[in-house]
N, CA, C and O atoms as CSV, one atom per row, in Angstrom:
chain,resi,resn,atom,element,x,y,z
A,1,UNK,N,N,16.310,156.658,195.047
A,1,UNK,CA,C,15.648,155.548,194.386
A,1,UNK,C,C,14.155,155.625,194.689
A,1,UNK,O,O,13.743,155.685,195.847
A,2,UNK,N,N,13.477,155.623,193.786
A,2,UNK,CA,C,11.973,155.532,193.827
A,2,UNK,C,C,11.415,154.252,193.264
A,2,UNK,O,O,11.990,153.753,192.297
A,3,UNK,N,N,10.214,153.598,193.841
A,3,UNK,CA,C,9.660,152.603,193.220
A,3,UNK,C,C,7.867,152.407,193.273
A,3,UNK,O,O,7.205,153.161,193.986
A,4,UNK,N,N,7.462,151.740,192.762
A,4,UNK,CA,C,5.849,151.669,192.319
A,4,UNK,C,C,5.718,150.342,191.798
A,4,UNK,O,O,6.403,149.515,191.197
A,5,UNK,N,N,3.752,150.554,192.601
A,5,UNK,CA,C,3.710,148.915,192.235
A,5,UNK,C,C,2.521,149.248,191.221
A,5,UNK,O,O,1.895,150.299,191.356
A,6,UNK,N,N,2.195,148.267,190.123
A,6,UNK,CA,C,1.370,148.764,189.102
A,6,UNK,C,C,0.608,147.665,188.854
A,6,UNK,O,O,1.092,146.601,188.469
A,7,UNK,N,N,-0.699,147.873,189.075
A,7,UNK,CA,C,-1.668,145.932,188.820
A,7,UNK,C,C,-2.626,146.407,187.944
A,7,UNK,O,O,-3.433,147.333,188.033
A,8,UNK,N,N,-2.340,145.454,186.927
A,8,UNK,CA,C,-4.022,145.500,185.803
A,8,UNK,C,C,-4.438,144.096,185.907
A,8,UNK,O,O,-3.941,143.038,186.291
A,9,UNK,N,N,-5.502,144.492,185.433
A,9,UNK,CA,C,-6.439,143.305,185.409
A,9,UNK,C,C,-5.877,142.864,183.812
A,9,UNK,O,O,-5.467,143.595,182.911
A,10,UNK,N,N,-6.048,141.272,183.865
A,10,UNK,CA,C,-5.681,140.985,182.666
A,10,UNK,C,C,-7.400,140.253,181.813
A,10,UNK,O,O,-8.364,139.597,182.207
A,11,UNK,N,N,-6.917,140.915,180.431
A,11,UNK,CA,C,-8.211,140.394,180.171
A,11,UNK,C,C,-8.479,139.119,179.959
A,11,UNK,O,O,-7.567,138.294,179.998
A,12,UNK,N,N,-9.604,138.802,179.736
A,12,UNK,CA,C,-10.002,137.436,179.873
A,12,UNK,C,C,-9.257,136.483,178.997
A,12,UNK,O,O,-8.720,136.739,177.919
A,13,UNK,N,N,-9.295,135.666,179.453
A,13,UNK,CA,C,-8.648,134.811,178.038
A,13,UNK,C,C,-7.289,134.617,177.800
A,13,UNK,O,O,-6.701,133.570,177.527
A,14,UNK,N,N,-6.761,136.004,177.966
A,14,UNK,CA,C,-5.322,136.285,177.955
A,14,UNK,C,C,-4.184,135.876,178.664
A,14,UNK,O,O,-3.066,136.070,178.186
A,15,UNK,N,N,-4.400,135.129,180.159
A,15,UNK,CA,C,-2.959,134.909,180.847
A,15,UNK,C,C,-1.954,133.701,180.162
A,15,UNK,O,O,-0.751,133.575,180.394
A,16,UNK,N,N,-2.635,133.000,179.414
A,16,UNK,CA,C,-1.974,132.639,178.484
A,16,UNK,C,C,-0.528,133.330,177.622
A,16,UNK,O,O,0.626,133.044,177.302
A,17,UNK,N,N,-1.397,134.264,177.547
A,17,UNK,CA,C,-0.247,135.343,176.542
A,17,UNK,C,C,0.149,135.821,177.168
A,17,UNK,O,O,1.332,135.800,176.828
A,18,UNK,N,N,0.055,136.511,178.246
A,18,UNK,CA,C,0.565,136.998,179.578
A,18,UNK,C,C,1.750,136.018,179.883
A,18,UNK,O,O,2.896,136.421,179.682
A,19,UNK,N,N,1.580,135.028,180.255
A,19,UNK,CA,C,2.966,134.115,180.177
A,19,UNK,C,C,3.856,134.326,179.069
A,19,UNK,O,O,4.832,135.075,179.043
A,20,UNK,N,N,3.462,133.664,178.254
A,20,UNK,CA,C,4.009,133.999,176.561
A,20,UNK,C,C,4.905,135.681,176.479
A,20,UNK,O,O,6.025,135.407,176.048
A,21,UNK,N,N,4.846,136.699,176.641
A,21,UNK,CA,C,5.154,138.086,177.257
A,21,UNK,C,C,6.073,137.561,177.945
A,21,UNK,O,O,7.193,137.400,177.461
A,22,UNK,N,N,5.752,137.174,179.282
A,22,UNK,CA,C,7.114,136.729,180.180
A,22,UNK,C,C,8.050,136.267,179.813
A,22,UNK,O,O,9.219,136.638,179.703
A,23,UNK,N,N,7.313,135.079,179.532
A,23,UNK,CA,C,8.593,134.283,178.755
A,23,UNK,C,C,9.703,134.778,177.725
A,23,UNK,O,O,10.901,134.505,177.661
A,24,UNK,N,N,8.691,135.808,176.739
A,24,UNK,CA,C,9.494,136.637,175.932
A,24,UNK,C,C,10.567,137.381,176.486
A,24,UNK,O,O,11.727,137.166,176.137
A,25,UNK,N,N,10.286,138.175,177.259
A,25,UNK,CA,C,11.062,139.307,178.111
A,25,UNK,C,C,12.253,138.151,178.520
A,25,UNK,O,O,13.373,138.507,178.152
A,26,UNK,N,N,12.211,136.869,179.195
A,26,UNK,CA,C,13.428,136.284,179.831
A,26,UNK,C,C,13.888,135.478,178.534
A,26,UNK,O,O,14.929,134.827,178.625
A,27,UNK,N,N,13.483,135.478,177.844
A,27,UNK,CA,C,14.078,134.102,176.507
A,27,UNK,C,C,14.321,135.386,175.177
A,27,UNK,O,O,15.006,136.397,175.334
A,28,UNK,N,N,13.521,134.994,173.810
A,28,UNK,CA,C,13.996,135.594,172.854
A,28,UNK,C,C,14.177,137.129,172.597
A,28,UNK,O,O,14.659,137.495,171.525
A,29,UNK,N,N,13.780,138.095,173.614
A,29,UNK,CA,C,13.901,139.723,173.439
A,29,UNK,C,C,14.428,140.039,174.727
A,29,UNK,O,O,14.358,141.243,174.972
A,30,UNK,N,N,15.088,139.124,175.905
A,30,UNK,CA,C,16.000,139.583,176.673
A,30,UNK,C,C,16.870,140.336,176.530
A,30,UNK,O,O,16.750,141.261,177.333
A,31,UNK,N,N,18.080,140.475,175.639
A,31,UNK,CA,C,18.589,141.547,175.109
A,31,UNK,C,C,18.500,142.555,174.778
A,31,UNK,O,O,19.357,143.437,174.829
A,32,UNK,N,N,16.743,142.641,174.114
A,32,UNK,CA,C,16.495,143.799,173.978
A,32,UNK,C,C,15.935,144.460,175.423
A,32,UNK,O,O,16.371,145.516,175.881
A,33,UNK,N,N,15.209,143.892,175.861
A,33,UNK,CA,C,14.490,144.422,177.562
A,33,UNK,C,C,15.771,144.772,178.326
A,33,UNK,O,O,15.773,145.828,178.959
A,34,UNK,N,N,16.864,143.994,178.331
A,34,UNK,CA,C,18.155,144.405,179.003
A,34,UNK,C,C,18.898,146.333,178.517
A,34,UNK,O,O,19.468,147.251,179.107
A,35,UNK,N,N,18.551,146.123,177.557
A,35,UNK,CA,C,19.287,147.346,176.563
A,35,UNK,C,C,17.919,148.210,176.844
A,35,UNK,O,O,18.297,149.334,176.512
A,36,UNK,N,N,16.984,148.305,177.128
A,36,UNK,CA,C,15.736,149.364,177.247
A,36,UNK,C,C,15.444,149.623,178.640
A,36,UNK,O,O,15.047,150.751,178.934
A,37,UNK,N,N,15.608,148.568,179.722
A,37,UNK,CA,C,16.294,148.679,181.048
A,37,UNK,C,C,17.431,149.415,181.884
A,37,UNK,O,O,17.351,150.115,182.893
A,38,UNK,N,N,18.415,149.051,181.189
A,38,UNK,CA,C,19.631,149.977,180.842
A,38,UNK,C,C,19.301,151.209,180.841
A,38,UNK,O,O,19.448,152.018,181.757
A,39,UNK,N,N,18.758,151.402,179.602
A,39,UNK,CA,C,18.530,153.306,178.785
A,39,UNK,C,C,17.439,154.190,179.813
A,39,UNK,O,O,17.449,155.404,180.018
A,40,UNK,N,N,16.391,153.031,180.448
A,40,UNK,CA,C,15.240,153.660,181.227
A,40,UNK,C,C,15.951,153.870,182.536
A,40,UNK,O,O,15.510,154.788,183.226
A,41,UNK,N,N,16.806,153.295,182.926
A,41,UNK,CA,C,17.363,153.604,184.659
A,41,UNK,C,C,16.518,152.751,185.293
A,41,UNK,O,O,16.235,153.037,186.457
A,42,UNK,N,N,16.016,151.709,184.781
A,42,UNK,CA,C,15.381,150.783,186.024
A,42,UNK,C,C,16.384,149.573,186.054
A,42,UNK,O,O,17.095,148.858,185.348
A,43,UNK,N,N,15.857,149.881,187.687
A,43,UNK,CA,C,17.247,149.015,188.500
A,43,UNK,C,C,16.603,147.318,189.161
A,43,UNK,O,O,17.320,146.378,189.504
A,44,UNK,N,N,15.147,147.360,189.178
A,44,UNK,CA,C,14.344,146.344,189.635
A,44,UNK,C,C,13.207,145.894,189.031
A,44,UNK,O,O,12.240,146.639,189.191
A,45,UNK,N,N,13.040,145.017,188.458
A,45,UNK,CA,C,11.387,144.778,187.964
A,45,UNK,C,C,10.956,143.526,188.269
A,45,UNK,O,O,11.708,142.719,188.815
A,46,UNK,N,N,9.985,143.305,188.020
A,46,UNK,CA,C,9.415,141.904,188.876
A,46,UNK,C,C,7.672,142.018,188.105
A,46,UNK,O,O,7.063,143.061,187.871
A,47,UNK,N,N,7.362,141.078,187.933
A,47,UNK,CA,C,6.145,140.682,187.216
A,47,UNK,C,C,5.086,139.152,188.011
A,47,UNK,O,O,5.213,137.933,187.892
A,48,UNK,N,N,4.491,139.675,188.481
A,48,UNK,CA,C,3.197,138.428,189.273
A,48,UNK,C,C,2.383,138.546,188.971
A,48,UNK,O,O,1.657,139.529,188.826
A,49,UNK,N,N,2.247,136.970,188.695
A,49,UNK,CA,C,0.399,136.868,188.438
A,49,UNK,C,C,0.086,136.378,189.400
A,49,UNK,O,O,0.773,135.697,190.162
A,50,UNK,N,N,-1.415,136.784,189.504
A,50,UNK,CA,C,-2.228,136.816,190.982
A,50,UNK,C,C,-3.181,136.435,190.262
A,50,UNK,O,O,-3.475,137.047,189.235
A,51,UNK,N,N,-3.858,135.318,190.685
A,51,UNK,CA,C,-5.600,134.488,189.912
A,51,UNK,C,C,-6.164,135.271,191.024
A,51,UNK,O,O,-5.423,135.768,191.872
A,52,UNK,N,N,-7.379,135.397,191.055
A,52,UNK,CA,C,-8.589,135.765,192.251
A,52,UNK,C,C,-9.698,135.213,191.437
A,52,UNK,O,O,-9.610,135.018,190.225
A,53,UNK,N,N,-10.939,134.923,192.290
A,53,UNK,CA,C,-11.948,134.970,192.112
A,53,UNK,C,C,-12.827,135.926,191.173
A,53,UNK,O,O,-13.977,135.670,190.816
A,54,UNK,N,N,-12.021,137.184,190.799
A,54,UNK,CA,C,-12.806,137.731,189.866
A,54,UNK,C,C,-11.830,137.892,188.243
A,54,UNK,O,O,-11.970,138.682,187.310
A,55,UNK,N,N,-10.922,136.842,188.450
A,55,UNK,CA,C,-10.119,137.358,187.187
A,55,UNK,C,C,-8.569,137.289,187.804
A,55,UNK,O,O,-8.430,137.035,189.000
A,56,UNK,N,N,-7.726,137.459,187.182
A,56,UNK,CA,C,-6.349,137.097,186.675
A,56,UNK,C,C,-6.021,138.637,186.715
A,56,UNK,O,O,-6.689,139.593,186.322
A,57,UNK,N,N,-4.672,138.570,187.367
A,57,UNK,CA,C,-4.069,140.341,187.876
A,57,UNK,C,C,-2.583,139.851,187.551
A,57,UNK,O,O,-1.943,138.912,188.023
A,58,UNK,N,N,-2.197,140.960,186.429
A,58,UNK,CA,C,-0.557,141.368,186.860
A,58,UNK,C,C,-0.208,141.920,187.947
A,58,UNK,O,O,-1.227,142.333,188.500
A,59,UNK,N,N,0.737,142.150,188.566
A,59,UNK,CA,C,1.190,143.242,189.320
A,59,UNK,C,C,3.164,143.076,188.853
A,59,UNK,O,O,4.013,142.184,188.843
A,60,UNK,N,N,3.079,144.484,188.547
A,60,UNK,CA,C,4.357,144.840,188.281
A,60,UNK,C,C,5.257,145.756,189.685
A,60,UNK,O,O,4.649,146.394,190.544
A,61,UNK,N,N,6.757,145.617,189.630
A,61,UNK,CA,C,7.324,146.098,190.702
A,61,UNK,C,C,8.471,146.664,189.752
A,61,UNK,O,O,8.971,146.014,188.833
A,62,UNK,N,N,8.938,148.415,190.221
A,62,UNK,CA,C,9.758,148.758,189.401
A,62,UNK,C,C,10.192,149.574,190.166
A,62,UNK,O,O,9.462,150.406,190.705
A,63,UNK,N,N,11.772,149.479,190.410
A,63,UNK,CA,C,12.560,150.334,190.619
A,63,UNK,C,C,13.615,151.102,189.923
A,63,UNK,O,O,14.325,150.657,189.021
A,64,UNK,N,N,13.665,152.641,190.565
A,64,UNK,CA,C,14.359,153.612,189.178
A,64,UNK,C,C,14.699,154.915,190.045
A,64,UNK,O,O,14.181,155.194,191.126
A,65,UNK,N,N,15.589,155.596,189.420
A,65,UNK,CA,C,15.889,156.807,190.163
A,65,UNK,C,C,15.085,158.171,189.943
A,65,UNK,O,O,15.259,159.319,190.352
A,66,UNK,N,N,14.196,157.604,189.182
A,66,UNK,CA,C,13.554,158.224,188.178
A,66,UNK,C,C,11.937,157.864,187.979
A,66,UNK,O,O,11.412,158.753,187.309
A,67,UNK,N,N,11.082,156.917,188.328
A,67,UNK,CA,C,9.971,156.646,187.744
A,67,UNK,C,C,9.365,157.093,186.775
A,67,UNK,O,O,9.180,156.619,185.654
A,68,UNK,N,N,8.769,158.904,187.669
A,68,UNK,CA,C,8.175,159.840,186.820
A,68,UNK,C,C,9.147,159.279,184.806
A,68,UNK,O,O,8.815,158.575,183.853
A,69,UNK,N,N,10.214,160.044,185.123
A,69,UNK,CA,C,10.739,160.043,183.631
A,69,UNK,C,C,10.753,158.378,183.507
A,69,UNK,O,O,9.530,158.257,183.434
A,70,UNK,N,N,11.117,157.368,183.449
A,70,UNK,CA,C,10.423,156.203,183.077
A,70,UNK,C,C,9.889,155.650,182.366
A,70,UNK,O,O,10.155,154.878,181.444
A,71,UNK,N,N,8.644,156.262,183.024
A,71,UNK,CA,C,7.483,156.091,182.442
A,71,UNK,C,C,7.109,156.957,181.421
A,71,UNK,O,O,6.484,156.514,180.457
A,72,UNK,N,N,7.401,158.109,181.502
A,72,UNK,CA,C,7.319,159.169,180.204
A,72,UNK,C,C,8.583,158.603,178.753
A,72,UNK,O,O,8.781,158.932,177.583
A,73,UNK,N,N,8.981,157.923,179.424
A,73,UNK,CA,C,10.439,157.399,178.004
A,73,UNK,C,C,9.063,156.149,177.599
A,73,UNK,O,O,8.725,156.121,176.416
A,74,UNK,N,N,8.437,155.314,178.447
A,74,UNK,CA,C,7.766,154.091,178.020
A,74,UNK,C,C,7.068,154.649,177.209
A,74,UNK,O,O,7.107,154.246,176.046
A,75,UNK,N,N,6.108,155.885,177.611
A,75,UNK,CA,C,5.088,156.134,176.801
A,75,UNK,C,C,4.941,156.639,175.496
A,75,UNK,O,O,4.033,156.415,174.696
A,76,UNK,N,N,6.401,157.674,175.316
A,76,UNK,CA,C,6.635,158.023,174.013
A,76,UNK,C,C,7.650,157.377,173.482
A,76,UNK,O,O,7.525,157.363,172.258
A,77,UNK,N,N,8.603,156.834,173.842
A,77,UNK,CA,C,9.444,155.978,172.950
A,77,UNK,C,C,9.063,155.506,171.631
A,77,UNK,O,O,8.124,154.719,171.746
A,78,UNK,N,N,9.367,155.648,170.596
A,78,UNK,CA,C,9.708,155.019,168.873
A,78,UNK,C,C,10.202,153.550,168.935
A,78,UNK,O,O,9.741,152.623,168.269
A,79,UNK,N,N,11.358,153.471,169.968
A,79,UNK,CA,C,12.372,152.422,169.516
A,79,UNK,C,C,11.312,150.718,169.571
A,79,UNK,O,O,10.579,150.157,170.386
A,80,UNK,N,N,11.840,150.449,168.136
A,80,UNK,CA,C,11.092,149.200,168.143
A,80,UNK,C,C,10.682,148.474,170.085
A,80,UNK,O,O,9.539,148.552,170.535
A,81,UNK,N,N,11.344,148.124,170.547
A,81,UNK,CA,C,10.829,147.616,171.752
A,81,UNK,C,C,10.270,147.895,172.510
A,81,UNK,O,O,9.633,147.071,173.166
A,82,UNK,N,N,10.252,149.577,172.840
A,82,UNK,CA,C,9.052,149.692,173.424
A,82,UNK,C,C,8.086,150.078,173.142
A,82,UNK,O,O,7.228,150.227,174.012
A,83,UNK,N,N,7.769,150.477,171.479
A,83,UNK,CA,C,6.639,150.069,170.919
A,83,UNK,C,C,6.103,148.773,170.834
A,83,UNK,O,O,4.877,148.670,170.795
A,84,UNK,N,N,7.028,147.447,170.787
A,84,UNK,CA,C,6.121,146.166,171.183
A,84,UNK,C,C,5.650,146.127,172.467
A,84,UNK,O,O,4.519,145.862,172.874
A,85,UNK,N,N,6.885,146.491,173.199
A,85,UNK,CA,C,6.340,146.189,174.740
A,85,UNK,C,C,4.850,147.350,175.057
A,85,UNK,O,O,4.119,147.043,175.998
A,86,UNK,N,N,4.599,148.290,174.444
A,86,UNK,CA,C,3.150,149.232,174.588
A,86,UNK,C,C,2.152,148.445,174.217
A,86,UNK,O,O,1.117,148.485,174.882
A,87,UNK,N,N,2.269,147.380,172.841
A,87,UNK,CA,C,1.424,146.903,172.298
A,87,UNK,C,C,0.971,145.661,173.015
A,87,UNK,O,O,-0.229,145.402,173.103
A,88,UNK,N,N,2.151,144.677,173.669
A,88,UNK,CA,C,1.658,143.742,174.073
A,88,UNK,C,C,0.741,144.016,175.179
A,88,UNK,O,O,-0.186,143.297,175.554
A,89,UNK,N,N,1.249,145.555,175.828
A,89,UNK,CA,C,0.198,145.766,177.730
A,89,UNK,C,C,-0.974,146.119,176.994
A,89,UNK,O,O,-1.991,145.714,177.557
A,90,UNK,N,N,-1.231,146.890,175.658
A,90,UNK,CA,C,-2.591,146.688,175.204
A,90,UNK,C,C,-3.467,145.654,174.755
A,90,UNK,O,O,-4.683,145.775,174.902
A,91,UNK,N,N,-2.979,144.691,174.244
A,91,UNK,CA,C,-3.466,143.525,174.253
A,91,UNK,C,C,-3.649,142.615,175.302
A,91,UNK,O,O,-4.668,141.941,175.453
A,92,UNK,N,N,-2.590,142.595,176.077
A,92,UNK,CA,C,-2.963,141.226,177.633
A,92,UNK,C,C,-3.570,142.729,178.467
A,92,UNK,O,O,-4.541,142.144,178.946
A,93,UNK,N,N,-3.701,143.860,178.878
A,93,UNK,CA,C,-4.438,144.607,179.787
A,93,UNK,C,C,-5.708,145.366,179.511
A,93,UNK,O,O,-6.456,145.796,180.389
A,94,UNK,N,N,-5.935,145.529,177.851
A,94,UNK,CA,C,-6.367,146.527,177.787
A,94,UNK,C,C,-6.181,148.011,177.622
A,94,UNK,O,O,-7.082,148.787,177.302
A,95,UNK,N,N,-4.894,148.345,177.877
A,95,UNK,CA,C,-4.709,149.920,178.127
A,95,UNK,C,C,-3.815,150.265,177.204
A,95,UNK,O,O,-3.146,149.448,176.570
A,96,UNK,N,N,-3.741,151.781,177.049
A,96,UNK,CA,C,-2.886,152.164,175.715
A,96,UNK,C,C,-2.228,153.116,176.706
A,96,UNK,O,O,-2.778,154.146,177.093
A,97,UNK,N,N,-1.235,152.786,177.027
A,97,UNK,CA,C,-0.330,153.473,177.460
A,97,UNK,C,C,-0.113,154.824,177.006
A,97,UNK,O,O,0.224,155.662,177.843
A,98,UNK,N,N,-0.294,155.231,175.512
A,98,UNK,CA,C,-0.012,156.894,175.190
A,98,UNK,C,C,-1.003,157.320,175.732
A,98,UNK,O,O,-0.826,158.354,176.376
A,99,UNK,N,N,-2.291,156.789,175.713
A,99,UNK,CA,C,-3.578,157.484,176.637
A,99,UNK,C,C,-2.905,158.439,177.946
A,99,UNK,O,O,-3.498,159.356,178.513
A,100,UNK,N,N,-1.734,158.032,178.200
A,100,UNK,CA,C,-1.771,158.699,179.856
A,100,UNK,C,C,-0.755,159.626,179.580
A,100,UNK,O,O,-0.431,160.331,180.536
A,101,UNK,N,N,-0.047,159.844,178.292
A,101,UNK,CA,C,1.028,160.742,178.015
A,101,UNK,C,C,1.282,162.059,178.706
A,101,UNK,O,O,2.356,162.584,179.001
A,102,UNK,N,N,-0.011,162.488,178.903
A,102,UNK,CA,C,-0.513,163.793,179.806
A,102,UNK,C,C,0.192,163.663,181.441
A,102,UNK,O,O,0.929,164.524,181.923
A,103,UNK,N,N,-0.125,162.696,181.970
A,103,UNK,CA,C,0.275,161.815,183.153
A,103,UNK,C,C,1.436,162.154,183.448
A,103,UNK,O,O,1.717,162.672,184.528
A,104,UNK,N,N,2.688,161.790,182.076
A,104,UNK,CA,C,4.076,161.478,181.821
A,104,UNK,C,C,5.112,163.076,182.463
A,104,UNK,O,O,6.292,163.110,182.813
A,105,UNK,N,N,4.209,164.077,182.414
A,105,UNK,CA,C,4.818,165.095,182.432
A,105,UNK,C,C,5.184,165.457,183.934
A,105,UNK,O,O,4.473,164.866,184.747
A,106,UNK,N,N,6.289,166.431,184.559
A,106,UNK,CA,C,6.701,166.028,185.388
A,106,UNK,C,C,6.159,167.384,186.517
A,106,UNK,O,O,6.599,168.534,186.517
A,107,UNK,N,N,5.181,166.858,187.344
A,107,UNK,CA,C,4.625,167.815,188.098
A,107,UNK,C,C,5.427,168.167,189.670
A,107,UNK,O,O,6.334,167.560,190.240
A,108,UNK,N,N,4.493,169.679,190.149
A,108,UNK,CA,C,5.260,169.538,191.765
A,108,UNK,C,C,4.168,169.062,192.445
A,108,UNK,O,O,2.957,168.975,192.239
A,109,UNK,N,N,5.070,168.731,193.459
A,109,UNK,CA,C,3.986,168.215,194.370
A,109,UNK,C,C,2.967,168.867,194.897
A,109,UNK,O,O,3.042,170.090,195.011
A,110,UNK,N,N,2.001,168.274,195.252
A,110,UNK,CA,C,0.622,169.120,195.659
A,110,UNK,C,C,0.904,169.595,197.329
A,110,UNK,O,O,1.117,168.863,198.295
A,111,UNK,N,N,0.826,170.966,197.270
A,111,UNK,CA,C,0.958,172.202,198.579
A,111,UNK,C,C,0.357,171.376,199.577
A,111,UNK,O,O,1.023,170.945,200.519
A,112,UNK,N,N,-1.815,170.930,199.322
A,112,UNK,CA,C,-1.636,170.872,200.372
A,112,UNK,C,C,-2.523,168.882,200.092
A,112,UNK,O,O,-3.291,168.368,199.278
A,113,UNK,N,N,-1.698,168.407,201.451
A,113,UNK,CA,C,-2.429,166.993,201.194
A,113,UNK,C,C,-2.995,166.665,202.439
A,113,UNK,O,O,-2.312,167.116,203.358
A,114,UNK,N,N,-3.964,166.063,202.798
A,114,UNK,CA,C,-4.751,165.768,203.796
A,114,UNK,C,C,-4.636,164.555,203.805
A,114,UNK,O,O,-5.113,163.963,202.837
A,115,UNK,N,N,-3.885,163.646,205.028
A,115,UNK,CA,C,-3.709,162.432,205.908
A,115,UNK,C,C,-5.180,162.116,206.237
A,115,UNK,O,O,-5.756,162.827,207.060
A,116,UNK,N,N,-5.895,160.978,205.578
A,116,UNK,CA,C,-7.222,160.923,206.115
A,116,UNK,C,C,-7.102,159.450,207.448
A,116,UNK,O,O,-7.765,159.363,208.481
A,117,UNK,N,N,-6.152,158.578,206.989
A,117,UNK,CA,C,-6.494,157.147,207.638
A,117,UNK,C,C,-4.777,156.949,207.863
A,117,UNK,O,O,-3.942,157.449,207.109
A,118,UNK,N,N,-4.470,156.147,209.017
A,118,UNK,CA,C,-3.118,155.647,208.842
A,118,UNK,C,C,-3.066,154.775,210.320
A,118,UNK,O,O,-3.344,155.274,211.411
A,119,UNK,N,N,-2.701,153.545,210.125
A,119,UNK,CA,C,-2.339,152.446,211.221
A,119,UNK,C,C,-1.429,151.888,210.726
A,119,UNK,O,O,-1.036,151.697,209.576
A,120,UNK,N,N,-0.909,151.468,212.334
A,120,UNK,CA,C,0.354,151.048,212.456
A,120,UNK,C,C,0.319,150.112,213.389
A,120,UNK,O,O,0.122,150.491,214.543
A,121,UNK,N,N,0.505,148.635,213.114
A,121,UNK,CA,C,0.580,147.496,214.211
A,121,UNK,C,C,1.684,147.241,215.006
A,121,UNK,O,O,2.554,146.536,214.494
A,122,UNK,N,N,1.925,147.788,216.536
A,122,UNK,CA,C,2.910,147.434,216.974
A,122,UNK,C,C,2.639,146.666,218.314
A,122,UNK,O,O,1.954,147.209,219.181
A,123,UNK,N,N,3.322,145.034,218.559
A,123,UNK,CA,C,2.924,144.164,219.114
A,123,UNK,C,C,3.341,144.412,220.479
A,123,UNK,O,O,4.129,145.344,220.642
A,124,UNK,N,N,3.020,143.858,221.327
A,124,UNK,CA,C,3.297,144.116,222.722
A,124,UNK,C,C,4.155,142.965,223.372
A,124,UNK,O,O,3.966,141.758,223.521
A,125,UNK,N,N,5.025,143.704,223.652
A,125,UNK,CA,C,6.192,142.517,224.090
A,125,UNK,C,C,5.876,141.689,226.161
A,125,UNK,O,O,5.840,142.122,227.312
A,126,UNK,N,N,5.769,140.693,225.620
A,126,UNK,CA,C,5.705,140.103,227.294
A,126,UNK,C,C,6.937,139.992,227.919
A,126,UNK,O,O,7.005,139.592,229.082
């Protein structure tokens, strides 16, 4: 099982519709998000909005056995729904999801990776 957390900024104006989206996904196109859920292998999702001081943030949570492919089914998919669901993250985020199609493809891991920073808080017991 693999999972990823994914935050856009939402554009201005928009968390409005950003709700509206939500709401969609749990009320009138549940069935369909259930049936495209299903077909994608995701086993967890979760959607928060976060206000800050500089603007209004999704953050998405998705679990799958699979991500990589996933996300490559989100990006090229036809089937009516997740062509709406592409359209609505372009409208409340900004982003066009086929933009990253390149992304979608399924690489090896990089040989060599360099650990630059890493802490770990462990408390001291009295």
């Amino acid at each position: 099982m693999s999972g990823i957390v994914l935050t856009f900024p939402i554009v201005a104006g928009k968390v409005e519709v950003w709700r509206r989206f939500c709401q969609e996904l749990s009320g009138s196109r549940l069935q369909m998000y259930l049936s495209s859920r299903r077909r994608l292998g995701i086993t967890h999702e979760r959607l928060i909005l976060v206000e800050t001081p500089f603007g209004a943030t999704a953050v998405t949570t998705l679990e799958a056995h699979d991500v990589g492919q996933v996300f490559s089914q989100i990006i090229t998919s036809r089937l009516p729904f997740d062509v709406w669901y592409r359209q609505r993250l372009q409208e409340i985020h900004g982003i066009n999801l086929v933009a990253y199609e390149q992304f979608s493809q399924p690489m090896p891991l990089p040989q060599n990776q360099e650990l630059l920073f890493e802490w770990t808080f462990i408390p001291h017991k009295n």
